[in-house]
N, C-alpha and C positions, 0 to 999 in steps of 0.2 A: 452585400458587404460594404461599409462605410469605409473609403479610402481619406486617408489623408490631402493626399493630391491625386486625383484619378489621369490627371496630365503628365504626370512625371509618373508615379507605381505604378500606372494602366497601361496609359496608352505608350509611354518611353521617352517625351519629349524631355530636352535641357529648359530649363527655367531661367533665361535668360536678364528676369527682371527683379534677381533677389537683390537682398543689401549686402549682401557679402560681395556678390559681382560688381556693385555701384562703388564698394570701399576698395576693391581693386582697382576699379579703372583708375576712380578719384587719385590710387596713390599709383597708379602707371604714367597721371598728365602731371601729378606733382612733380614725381622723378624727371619725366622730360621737361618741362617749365624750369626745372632749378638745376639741373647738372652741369652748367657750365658755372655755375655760382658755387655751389658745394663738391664738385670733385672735377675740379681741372686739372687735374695730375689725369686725368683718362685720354685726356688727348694730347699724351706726349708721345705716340705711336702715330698720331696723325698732323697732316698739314696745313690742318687749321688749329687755331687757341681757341681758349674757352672764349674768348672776347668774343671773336669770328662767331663760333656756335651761338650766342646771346641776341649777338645783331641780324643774322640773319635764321633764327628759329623760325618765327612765323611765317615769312616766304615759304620757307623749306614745307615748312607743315602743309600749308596749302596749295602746295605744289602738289606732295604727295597726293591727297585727297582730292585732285583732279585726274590723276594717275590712274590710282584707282577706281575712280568711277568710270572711266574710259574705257576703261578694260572689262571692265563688266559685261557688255553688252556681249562683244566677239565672243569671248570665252565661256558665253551662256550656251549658244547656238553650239558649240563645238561640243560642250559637257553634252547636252540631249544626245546630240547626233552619236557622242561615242560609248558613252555610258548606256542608251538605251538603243537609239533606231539604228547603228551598225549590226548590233551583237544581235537583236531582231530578225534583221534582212537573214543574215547568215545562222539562224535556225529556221529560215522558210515560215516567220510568222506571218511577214509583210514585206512589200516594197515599197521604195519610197524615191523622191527627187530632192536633191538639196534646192532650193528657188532663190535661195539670195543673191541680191544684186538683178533680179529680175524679176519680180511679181511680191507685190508687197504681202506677203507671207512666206515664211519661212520653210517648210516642209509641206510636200503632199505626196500620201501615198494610197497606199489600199492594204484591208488586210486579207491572208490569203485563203482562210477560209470560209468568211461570210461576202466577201471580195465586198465589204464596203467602202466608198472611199473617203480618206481623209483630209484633215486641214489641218495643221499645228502650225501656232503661230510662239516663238521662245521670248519670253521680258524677263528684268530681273524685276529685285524686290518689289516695285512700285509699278512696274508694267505702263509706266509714263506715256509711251508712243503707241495702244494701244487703238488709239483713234483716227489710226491710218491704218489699219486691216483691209484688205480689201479682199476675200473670201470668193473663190471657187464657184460657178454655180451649180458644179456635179456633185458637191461634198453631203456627204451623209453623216458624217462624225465633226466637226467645230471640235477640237481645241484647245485652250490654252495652257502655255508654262510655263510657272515663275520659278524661275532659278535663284531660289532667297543667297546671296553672299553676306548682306551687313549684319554685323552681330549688333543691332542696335540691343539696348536693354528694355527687351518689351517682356511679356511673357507669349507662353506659348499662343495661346486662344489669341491674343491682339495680334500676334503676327500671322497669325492663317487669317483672321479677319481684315487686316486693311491691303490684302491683296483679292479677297472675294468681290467686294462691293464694284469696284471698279468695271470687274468686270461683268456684273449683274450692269449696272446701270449703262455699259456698251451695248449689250445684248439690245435693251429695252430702246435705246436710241435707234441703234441702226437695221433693226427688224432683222436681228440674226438670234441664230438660238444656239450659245455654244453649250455644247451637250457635257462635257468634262473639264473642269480645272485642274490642272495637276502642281502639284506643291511641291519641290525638295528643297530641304530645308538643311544643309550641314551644319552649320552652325547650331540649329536646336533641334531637329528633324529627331523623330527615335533613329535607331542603327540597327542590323543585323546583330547578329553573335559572330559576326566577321567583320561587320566592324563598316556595312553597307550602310549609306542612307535610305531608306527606307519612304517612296513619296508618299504623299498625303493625296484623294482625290477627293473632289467635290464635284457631286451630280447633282447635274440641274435637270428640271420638268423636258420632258422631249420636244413642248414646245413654251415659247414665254408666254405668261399671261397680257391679258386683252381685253377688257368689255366683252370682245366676240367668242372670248376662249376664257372666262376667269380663272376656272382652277384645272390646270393642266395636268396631262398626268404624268407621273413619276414612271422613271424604266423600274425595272427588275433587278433584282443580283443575277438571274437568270440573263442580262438583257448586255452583262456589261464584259462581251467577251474581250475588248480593248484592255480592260483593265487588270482580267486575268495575265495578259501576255505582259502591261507592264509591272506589276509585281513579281511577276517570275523573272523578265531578265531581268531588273534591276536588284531583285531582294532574293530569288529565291525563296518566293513564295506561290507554292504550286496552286494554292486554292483561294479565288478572292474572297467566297462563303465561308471560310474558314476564320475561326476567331484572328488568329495575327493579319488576316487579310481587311473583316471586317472593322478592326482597330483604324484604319488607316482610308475608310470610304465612311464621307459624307454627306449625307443626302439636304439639299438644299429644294426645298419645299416652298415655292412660292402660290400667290392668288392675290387675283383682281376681286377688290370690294367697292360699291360707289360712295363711300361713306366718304363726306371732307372733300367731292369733288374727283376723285378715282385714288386708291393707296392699291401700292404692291405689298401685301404683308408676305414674311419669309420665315419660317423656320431652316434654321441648320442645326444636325446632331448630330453624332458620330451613328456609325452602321450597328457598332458590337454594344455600344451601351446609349440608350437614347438619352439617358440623365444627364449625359456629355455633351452641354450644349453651346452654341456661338451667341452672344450679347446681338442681337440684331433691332434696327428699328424697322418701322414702311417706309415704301418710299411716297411721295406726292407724284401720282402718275402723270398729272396735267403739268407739272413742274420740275419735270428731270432734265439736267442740264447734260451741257455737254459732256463728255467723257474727262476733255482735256481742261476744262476747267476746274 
């Protein structure tokens, strides 16, 4: 059946990149840019004048927006830890160790009944400081989670995309192979029928491609019992084969080809409908840069 938007009707996401959102903001910075110009009767209740508000707007503004991006990082770690791997521990899914301020990753645990162990490492949107991982050598599960917080106006598919690639082209630098991306997304993320965020996952090959390994092979739905447990505690979703499960797993599909000197080519597509795909390029295997650049 032909949807309108298969991103919004289908799979639940907010479209954060329409023009009705863009003529909002545009008249939220107008409002703030002119309020001391056109309604200085508003701050006769406070102890500054509209003058004050005029002179110093733009400090203020950029003040705030250092505020907030400060905040982001702590309050990322805490959201995982409470939203998913507390409520976890305490149904005997898993155990875990909080590591911060002591081993540059954030969580490791095990789960409790494949007793594999893990690695998660928490970023927000842009997962910046990604290039200082420094990863377990027991770990049998990698990883990562981006705690989306900015409402930039992108749309959906762009914002699950320029938090994938980063962490494809870590994988490929530091000879680690993170096996799960995990995406929540509140600001566009679909939601429960209570009103949950709902993550997004992305599986990558169980290991990265290589000259020695081109095309790697992909896990199973069978294979991703991590992901069963985190759809259930956070969504209340019992099955991850299950249509609202498979809405929400991405299979990221890479291979090594020697053509142009070595390319990673990648497909990504959603699990429940494959027509649901990510805009992806190759990458130049002989020419992948750093992470942090």
């Amino acid at each position: 059946m032909q949807r309108d938007d298969p991103w919004t009707e289908y799979l639940g996401f907010t479209d954060l990149g329409t023009e009705e959102r863009e003529e909002t903001i545009a008249e939220i910075k107008k409002l703030i840019q002119s309020l001391g110009k056109e309604h200085p009767e508003i701050f006769e209740d406070y102890k500054i004048d509209a003058g004050d508000y005029q002179r110093e707007l733009k400090d203020a503004i950029f003040s705030l927006g250092g505020t907030f991006r400060q905040s982001h990082g702590a309050e990322n770690e805490d959201i995982v830890r409470n939203i998913f791997l507390n409520p976890a521990r305490e149904a005997s899914y898993l155990s875990f160790t909080d590591q911060r301020g002591s081993e540059r990753i954030d969580f490791k645990g095990e789960l409790t009944d494949s007793g594999q162990v893990f690695a998660m490492d928490v970023k927000g949107g842009e997962g910046q400081s990604i290039g200082h991982l420094l990863v377990p050598a027991n770990t049998d599960l990698l990883m990562l989670w981006s705690e989306r917080n900015a409402r930039n106006t992108k749309s959906p598919a762009s914002r699950l995309n320029e938090v994938i690639n980063r962490a494809v082209r870590w994988g490929l630098n530091q000879a680690e192979d993170p096996q799960f991306m995990i995406i929540r997304d509140p600001p566009a993320g679909a939601r429960t029928d209570d009103g949950r965020v709902i993550p997004d996952v992305v599986v990558f090959p169980m290991e990265y491609p290589s000259p020695e390994n081109p095309s790697p092979e992909m896990p199973s739905l069978g294979d991703l019992g991590f992901i069963e447990i985190l759809f259930e505690v956070t969504a209340g979703i019992e099955n991850a084969s299950s249509e609202a499960g498979k809405k929400h797993i991405w299979w990221h599909e890479m291979e090594y080809t020697d053509d142009d000197g070595g390319k990673i080519h990648k497909q990504i597509y959603n699990a429940a409908d494959e027509s649901i795909r990510l805009r992806t390029q190759p990458i130049d295997y002989s020419r992948i840069s750093d992470v942090g650049n």
